[in-house]
C-alpha positions as CSV (number, residue, x, y, z in Angstrom):
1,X,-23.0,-81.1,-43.4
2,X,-20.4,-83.0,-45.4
3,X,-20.7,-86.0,-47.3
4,X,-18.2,-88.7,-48.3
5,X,-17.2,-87.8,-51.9
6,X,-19.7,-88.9,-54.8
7,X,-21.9,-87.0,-56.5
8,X,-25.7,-87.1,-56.4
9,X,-28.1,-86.0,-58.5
10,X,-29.0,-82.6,-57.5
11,X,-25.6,-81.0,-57.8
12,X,-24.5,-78.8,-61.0
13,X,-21.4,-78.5,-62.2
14,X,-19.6,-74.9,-61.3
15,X,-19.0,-74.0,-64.6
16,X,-22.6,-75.1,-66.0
17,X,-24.0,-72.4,-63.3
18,X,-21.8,-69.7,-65.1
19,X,-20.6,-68.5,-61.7
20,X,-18.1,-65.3,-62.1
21,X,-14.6,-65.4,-60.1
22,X,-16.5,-63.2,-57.4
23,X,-19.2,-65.6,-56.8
24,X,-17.1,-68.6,-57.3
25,X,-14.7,-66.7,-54.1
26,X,-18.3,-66.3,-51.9
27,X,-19.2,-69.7,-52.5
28,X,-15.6,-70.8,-51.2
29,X,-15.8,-68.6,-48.6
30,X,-19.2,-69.8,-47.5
31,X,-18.3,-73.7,-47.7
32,X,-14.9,-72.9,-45.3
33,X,-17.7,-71.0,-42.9
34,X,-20.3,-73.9,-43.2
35,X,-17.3,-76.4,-42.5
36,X,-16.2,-74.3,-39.3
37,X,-19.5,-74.8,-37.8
38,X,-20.1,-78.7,-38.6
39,X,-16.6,-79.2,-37.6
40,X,-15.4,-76.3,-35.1
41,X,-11.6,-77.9,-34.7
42,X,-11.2,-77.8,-38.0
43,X,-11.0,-73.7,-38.0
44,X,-11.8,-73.5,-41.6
45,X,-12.8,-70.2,-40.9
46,X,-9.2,-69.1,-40.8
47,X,-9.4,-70.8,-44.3
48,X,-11.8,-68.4,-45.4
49,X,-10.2,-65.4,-44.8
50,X,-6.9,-66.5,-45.8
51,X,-8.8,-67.3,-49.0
52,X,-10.7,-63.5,-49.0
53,X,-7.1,-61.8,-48.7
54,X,-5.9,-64.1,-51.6
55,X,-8.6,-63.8,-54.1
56,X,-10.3,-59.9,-53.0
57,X,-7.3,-58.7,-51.8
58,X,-6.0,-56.8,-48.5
59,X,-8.2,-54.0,-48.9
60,X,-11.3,-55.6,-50.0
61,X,-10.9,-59.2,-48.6
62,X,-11.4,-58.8,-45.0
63,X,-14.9,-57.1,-45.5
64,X,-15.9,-59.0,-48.2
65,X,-15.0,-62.2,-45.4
66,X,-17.3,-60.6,-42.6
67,X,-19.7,-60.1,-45.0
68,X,-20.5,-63.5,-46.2
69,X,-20.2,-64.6,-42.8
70,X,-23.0,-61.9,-42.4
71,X,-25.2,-64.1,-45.1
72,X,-24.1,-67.1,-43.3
73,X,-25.4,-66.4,-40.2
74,X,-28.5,-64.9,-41.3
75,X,-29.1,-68.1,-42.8
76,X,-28.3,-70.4,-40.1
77,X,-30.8,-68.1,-37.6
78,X,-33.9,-68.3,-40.3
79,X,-33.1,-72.1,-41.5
80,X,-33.9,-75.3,-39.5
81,X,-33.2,-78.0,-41.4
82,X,-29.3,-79.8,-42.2
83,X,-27.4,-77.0,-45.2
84,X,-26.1,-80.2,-47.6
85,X,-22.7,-78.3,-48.7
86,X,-19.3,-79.9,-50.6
87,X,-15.8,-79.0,-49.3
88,X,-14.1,-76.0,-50.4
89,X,-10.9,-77.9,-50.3
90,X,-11.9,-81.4,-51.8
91,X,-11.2,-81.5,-55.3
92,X,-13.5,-83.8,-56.0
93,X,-16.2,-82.2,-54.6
94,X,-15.7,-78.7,-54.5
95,X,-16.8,-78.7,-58.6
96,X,-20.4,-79.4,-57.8
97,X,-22.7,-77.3,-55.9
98,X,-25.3,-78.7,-53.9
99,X,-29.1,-77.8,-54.1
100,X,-29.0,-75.9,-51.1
101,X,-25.6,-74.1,-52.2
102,X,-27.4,-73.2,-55.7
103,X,-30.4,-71.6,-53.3
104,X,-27.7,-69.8,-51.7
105,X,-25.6,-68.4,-54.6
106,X,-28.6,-67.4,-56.4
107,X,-30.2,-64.7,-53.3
108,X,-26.0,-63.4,-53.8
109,X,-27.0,-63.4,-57.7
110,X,-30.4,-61.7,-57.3
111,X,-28.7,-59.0,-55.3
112,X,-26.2,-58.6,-57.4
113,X,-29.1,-58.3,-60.3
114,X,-30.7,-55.9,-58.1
115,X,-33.8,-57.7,-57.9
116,X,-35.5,-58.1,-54.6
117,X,-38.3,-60.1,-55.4
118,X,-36.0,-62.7,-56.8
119,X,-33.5,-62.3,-53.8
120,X,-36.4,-63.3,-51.8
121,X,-37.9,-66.5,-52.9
122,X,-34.9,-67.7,-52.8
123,X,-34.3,-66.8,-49.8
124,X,-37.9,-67.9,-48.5
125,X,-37.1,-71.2,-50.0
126,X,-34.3,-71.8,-48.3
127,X,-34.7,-70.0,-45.4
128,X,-38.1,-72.8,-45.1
129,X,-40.7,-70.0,-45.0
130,X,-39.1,-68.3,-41.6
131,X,-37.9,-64.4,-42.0
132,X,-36.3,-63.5,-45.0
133,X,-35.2,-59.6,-44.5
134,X,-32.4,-60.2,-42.7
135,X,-30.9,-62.9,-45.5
136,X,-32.0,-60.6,-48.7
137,X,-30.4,-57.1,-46.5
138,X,-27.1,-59.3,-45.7
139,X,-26.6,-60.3,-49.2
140,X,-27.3,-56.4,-50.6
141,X,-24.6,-55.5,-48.3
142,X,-22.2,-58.6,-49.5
143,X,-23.0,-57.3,-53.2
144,X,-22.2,-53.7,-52.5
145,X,-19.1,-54.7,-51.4
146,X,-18.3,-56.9,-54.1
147,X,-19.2,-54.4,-56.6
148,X,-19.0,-50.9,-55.6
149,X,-19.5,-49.4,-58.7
150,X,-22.8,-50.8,-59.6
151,X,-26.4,-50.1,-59.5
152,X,-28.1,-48.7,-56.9
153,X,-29.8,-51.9,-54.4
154,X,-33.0,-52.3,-53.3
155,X,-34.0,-49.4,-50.3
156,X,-35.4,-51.7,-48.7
157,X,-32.2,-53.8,-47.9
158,X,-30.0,-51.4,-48.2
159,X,-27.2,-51.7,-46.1
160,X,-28.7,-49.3,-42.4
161,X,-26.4,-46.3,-43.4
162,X,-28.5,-44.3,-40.4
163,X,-26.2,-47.0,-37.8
164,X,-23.0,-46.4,-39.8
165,X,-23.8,-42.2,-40.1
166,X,-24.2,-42.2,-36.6
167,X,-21.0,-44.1,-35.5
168,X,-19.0,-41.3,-38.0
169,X,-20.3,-38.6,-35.7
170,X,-19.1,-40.2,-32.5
171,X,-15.8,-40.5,-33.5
C-alpha cells in the first residue's frame, strides 16, 4: 500500500542497508509489482520489466522479472496482513525502505548468502507464521539467477530441476 510522501520512523535509508545494484534493481522491481496490484490501472508491472531489460539486460532481465514476481506472489499467498511499500518512481520516497521491504530484501539477501535458516525467519516473519517454503524456494531461484556463478543453494530450495529435466525431454 502507498503512503503520501513523509518518512516514518521505521524506514532505512537505501544506502545505510548497503544494498548492491542487483538488490537495489529487485527491490525496484518488487515496488513496480506491489504498486500493480494496489493500483491495477496503473500497469506498473510493465514498469518493471522495462526496468529488468534496462538494468539486467535482454538476456537476463526478463527472467530475473518473472522471478521476483515469483517472490512476490509467494508472498502475497503466505501473508495476510497490508505490505507498507514506497514507490519505485517517487523520488522522495523510493530512498527509504519500509520495514516490511527490509523483511523482504533480506530472505533475497539470505539466499544470496546461502543461508536457509536465515532465509527463513525472515520469511516466517513476514510471511506472519503461514508456510514459508514456497517464499525461501522462490528467492533461491531469484538468487541463482542473479548470480549464476555462485555457491551452490540450499537442496532444499533449490530450484525443482526434476520439472525443468522433464520438460527438456518432451521437447
Amino acid at each position: 500500500m502507498t503512503r503520501p510522501c513523509h518518512r516514518t520512523s521505521n524506514e532505512s535509508d537505501v544506502v545505510t542497508l548497503g544494498y548492491t545494484t542487483d538488490e537495489r534493481g529487485v527491490l525496484t522491481l518488487a515496488r513496480f509489482y506491489f504498486q500493480s496490484f494496489t493500483k491495477p490501472q496503473d500497469q506498473s508491472w510493465l514498469n518493471a520489466v522495462g526496468h529488468a531489460l534496462q538494468q539486467f539486460g535482454h538476456q537476463d532481465g526478463p527472467n530475473i522479472a518473472v522471478a521476483v514476481l515469483a517472490v512476490v506472489q509467494t508472498m502475497r499467498r503466505s501473508r495476510m496482513s497490508v505490505f507498507q511499500f514506497n514507490c519505485a518512481e517517487c523520488r522522495t520516497c523510493s530512498v527509504y525502505v519500509t520495514a516490511a521491504e527490509r523483511a523482504f530484501m533480506s530472505i533475497i539477501r539470505a539466499a544470496a548468502a546461502n543461508n536457509a535458516e536465515a532465509a527463513e525467519g525472515h520469511a516466517m516473519i513476514l510471511c506472519e507464521g503461514n508456510d514459508t517454503v514456497p517464499l525461501v524456494r522462490a528467492a533461491f531461484t531469484l538468487v541463482q539467477l542473479l548470480y549464476p556463478e555462485g555457491e551452490a543453494r540450499s537442496q532444499r530450495y533449490a530450484p525443482r530441476t526434476d520439472i525443468q529435466e522433464a520438460a527438456k525431454v518432451a521437447h
